[in-house]
C-alpha positions in Angstrom: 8.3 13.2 0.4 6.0 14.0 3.4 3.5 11.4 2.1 6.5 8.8 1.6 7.8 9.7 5.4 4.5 8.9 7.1 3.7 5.7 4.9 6.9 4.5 6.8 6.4 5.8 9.6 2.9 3.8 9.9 4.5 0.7 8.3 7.7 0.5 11.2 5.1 1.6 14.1 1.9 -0.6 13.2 3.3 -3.2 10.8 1.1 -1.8 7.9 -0.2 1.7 5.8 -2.7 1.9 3.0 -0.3 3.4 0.4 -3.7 3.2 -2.4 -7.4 2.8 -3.0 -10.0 2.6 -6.0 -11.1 -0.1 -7.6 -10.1 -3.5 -7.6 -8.7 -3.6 -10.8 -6.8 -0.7 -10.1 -5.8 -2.3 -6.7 -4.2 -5.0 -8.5 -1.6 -3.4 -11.1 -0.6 -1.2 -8.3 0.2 -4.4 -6.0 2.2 -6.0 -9.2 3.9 -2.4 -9.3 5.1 -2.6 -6.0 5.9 -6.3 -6.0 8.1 -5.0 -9.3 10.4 -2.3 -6.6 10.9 -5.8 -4.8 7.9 -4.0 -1.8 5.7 -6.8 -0.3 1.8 -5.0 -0.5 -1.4 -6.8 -0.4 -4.6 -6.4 -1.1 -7.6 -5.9 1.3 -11.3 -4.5 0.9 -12.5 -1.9 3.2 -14.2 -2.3 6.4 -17.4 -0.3 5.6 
């Protein structure tokens, strides 16, 4: 619940939050996940 608080928190003050990382393909079922609980996510490689 603390985790869930500050990803909104982050997402009304800056307009975004990383809510996940790993690997691409990983990256991309967790997108389709949220786009399937009607969230809008994108996908976006690190800045190294």
């Amino acid at each position: 619940k603390d985790k869930a608080t500050k990803l909104m928190l982050d997402v009304h003050n800056k307009g975004r939050a990383v809510v996940s990382s790993g690997s691409r393909e990983e990256m991309e079922r967790d997108v389709q996940a949220m786009h399937g609980y009607g969230l809008w996510a994108t996908l976006q490689q690190d800045r190294d």
